[in-house]
VMD Tcl script that draws the C-alpha trace (Angstrom):
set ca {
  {89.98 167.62 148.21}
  {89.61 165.02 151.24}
  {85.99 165.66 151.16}
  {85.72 164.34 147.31}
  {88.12 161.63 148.57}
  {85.78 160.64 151.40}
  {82.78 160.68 148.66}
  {84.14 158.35 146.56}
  {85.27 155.88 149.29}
  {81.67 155.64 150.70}
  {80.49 155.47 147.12}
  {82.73 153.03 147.07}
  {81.83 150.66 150.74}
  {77.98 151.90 149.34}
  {78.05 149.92 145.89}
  {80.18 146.60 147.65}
  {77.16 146.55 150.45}
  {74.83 146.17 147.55}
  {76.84 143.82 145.67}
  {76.80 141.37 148.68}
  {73.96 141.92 149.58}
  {72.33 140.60 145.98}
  {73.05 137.19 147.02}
  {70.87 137.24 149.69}
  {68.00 139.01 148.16}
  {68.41 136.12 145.37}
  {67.30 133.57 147.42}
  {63.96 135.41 148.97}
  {62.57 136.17 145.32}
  {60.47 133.59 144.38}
  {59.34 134.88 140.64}
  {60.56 133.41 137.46}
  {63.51 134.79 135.71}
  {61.92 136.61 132.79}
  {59.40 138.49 135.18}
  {62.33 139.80 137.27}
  {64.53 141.12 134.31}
  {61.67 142.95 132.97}
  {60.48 144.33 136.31}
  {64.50 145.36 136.97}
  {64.29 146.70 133.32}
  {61.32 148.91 134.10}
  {62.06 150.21 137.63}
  {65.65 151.32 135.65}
  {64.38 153.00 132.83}
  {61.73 154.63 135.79}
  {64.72 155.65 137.49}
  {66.50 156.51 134.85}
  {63.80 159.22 133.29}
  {63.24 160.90 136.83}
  {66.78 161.03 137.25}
  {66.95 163.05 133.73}
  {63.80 165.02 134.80}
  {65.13 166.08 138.42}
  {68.84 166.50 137.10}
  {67.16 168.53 133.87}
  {69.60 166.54 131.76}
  {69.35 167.83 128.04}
  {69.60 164.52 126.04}
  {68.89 165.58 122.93}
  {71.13 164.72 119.81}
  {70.90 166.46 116.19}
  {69.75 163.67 112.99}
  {73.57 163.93 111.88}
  {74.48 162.47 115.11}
  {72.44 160.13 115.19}
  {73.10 158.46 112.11}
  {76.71 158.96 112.57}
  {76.36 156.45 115.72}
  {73.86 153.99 113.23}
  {76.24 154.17 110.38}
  {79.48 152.99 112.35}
  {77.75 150.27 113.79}
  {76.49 149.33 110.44}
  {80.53 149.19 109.53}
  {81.64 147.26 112.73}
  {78.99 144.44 112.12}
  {80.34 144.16 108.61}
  {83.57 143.61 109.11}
  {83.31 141.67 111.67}
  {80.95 139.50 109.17}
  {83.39 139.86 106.56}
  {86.54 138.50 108.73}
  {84.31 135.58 110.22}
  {83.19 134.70 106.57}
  {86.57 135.05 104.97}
  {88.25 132.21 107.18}
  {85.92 129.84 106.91}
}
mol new
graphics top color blue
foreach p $ca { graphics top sphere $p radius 0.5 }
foreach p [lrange $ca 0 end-1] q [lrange $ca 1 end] { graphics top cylinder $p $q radius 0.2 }
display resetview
């Protein structure tokens, strides 16, 4: 158990270091906004799919899962029209 413990602390001091240390990486980059979100959006999803390879994550869902997740989205965005609508 301390080892797990010990993990998660360094996760922990790992994850502030980066935090901080954003603000000073912000002021070397000299590229315009919309470049750097999609360059941070591509090395993610980069990272992202050789994490899934090298992990051999299985990420596949069935069609009735799927539209399960589409269909209560559908019903959320409705009602949240149909309350905004309603009080005006």
């Amino acid at each position: 158990m301390p080892n797990a413990k010990l993990k998660d602390y360094l996760h922990l001091h790992f994850l502030v270091f980066i935090a901080g240390f954003t603000a000073i990486l912000g002021e070397l980059i000299t590229i315009g906004a919309l470049a750097l979100v999609w360059y941070r959006m591509a090395i993610a999803g980069i990272l992202m799919f050789l994490y899934i390879k090298i992990v051999k994550l299985n990420i596949k869902i069935t069609k009735r899962t799927f539209l399960q997740f589409s269909r209560s989205e559908e019903r959320r965005v409705g009602k949240e029209c149909s309350l905004r609508c309603r009080s005006r």
